[in-house]
N, C-alpha and C positions, 0 to 999 in steps of 0.2 A: 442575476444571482451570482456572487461570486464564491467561488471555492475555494473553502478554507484548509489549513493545516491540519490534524491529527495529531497533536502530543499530551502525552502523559492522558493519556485518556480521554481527553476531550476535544473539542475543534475549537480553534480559536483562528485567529486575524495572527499575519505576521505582527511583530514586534510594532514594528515602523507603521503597519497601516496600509503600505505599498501593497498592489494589482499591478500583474502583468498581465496583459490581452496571449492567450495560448492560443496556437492554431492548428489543425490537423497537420500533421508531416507528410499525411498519404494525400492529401487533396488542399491544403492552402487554406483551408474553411476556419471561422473561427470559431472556436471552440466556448468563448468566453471569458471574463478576467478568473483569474487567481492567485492567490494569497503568494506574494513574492518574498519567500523567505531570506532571513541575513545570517549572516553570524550564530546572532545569539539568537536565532531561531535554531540556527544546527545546533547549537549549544546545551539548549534547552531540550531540543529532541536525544542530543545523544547523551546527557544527564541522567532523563526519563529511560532509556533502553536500559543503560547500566547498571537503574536502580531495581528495573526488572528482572534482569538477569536471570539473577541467583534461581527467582523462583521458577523462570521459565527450563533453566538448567535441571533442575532437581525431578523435572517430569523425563518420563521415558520417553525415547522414540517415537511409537504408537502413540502417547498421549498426544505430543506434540503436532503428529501427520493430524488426528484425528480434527483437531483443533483448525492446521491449519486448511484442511478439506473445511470446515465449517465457515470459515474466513471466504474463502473461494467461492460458495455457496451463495454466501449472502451477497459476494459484488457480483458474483453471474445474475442473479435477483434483480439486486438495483441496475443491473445494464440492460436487464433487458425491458423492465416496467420503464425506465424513462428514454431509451431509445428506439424501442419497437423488441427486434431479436439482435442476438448476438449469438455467434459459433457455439456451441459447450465447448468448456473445456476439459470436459468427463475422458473424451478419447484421451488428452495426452496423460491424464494422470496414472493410465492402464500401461504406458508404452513404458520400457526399462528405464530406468534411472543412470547415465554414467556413473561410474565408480572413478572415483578421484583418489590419488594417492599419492599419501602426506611425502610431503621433500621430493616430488616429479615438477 
């Protein structure tokens, strides 16, 4: 099975059709092919962002955390049904956040 892209909402096949073979970085293992993106795959994805934007912009903070805590959810889910377990990563979402500040 190879693993596809995510853009503008859906999963598709790079542009070109191209699979790279991915391998663990921690252990050599192979992980599987996946969709070897080009160009106008980034293209295409960074089009689709852009077009989103606005409206992910227009949500507050909170809406945004909430959302993307649900996001988190679902691939802790899917990592852990098709790999056995996986760490949470509930702890680090409780630890402080650095604060970054603009023109440092």
């Amino acid at each position: 099975m190879t693993t596809r892209m995510f853009i503008d909402g859906e999963w598709c096949d790079a542009a070109s059709g191209a699979t790279v073979e991915a391998t663990s970085p921690a252990t050599g293992e192979s992980l599987g092919p996946v969709a070897e993106g080009s160009r106008e795959d980034a293209q295409r994805a960074i089009d689709a962002a852009n077009a989103a934007f606005p409206s992910w912009a227009a949500r507050t903070g909170f809406e945004r955390a909430a959302l993307l805590h649900r996001v988190a959810d679902v691939c802790e889910r899917r990592a852990t049904s098709s790999r056995g377990s996986v760490r949470s990563t509930r702890a680090s979402r409780s630890r402080p956040r650095p604060r970054w500040r603009s023109g440092s």
